[in-house]
N, C-alpha and C positions, 0 to 999 in steps of 0.2 A: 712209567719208566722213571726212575731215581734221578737225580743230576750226577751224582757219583758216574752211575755206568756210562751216561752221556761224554762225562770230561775224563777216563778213565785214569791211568794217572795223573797227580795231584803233589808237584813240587815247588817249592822259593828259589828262586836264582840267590844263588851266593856267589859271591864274588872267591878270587884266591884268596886274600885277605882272610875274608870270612871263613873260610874251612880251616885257613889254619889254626885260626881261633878255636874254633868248634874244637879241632882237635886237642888244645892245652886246654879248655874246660870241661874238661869229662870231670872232673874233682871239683867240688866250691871251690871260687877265691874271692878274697876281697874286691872290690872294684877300683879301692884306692892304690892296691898292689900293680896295678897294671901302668904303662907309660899313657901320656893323653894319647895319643892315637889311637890306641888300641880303646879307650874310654869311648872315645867319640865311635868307633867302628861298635862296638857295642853295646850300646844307645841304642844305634840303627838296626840291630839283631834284635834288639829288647821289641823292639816295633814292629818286627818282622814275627813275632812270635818264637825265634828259633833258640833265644837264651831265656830263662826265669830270672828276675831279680830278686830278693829274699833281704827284706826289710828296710829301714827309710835310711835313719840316722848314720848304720858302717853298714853299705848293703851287703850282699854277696852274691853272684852271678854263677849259675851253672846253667851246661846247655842242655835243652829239651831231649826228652828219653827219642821221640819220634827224628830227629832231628841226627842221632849217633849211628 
């Protein structure tokens, strides 16, 4: 038996915070574009696996296909 069929579905708590982000990153942005709050909230998504970051120096953050 799989561990998948055991835990059947398979979700991350997000916060409200967090979805409504999800929802304004379905398009890249900058990271620098965004207020610190919203920086620091995802940070915490970036850790959660639910946004990609896309490169060091001017990153850009969009959120996971699985995730929309």
């Amino acid at each position: 038996m799989k561990i998948n069929e055991l835990l059947g579905e398979f979700g991350i708590y997000t916060t409200n915070e967090e979805g409504e982000l999800l929802k304004k990153l379905q398009q890249p942005i900058k990271l620098a574009h965004l207020n610190e709050r919203d920086q620091v909230i995802v940070q915490g998504m970036i850790r959660k696996s639910l946004i990609t970051k896309l490169g060091h120096n001017d990153p850009t953050v969009v959120a996971n296909e699985k995730t929309i």
